[in-house]
C-alpha positions, 0 to 999 in steps of 0.5 A: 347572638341574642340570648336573650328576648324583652317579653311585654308583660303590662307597660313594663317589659321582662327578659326571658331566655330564648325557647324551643325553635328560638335557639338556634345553635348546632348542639347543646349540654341537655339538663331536666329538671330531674336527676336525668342528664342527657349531656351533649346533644344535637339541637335537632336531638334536643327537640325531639325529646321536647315533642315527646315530652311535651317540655319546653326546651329553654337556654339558660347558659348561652354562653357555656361551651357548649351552651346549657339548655333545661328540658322543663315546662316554661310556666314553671321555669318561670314560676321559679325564676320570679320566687328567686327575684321576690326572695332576693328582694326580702333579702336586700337591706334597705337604708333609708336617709331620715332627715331631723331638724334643729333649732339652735334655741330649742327647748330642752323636752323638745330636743328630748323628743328629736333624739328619741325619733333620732335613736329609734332611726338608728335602731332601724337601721337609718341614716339620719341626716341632722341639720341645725337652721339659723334664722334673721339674727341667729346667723350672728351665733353661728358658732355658738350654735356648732358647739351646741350641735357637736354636744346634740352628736354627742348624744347620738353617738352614746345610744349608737350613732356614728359620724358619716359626715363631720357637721359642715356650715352651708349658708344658713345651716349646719349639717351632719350625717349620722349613720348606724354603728352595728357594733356599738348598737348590738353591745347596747342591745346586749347590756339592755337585755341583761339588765331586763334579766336582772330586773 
């Protein structure tokens, strides 16, 4: 049995429950919104509360023994149904992949700049993607450039950072993942803030 219907809403389309005539099963755990439970009732029971109340009969449980259906007004149902969807949304974290280029003969104010945009992603929450591109002639100091790369990682790991992916030589690049390490970020964020009481 299909429980479940697509409703066209715009170009997209949204699942709902089964309503009123829709339902088609002998009997039914008849729950409101209210305190009132009517427990198990024939459908045909189920529907006459729904005349006199003037409420939508909806299924939510299809799959309970016997199957749960709400006595309650569909727009609200529904109304309810989209604030749990938006307030799940609020709380899912999302962590994005921030990508930072290298050069292995970079400046030192320069690098200075790119591990500042590389903390602040961290402290965000980021992963941070580093990659160091050789060029022409620099491909001969490849090795020398990984040395200079593992002492940029370093840098990352003291203000929080943590080695997701150790740097691997592809073609003409070196490349590293680095993602957030909570535990080390908060203990930082704490020693910050006693410093600033201090001060």
């Amino acid at each position: 049995m299909e429980a479940i219907i697509k409703e066209r809403k715009g170009l997209g389309k949204i699942d709902r429950p089964l309503l009123n005539d829709e339902i088609r099963i002998q009997e039914c755990r008849l729950a409101t919104e209210g305190e009132e439970q009517y427990g198990v009732v024939s459908m045909e029971r189920a529907r006459q509360l729904s005349y006199e109340t003037g409420l939508d009969l909806i299924l939510i449980a299809p799959t309970a023994n016997p199957p749960v259906v709400k006595l309650m007004d569909y727009g609200k149902y529904k109304y309810i149904q989209q604030k749990k969807v938006q307030e799940a949304k609020k709380k899912q974290v999302v962590i994005q992949l921030k990508e930072i280029q290298f050069r292995p003969n970079i400046e030192t104010h320069d690098l200075g700049v790119k591990l500042k945009k590389i903390n602040q992603f961290i402290i965000e929450g980021d992963k941070v993607k580093m990659v160091m591109q050789f060029r022409g002639r620099e491909m001969a100091y490849m090795d020398q450039g990984m040395v200079k790369f593992h002492d940029i990682i370093t840098k990352v790991i003291e203000f929080g950072g943590l080695i997701e992916s150790e740097p691997k030589k592809l073609g003409n690049r070196i490349i590293t993942i680095v993602a957030p390490d909570k535990k080390k970020i908060g203990e930082l964020q704490k020693v910050k803030e006693t410093k600033s009481e201090v001060l």
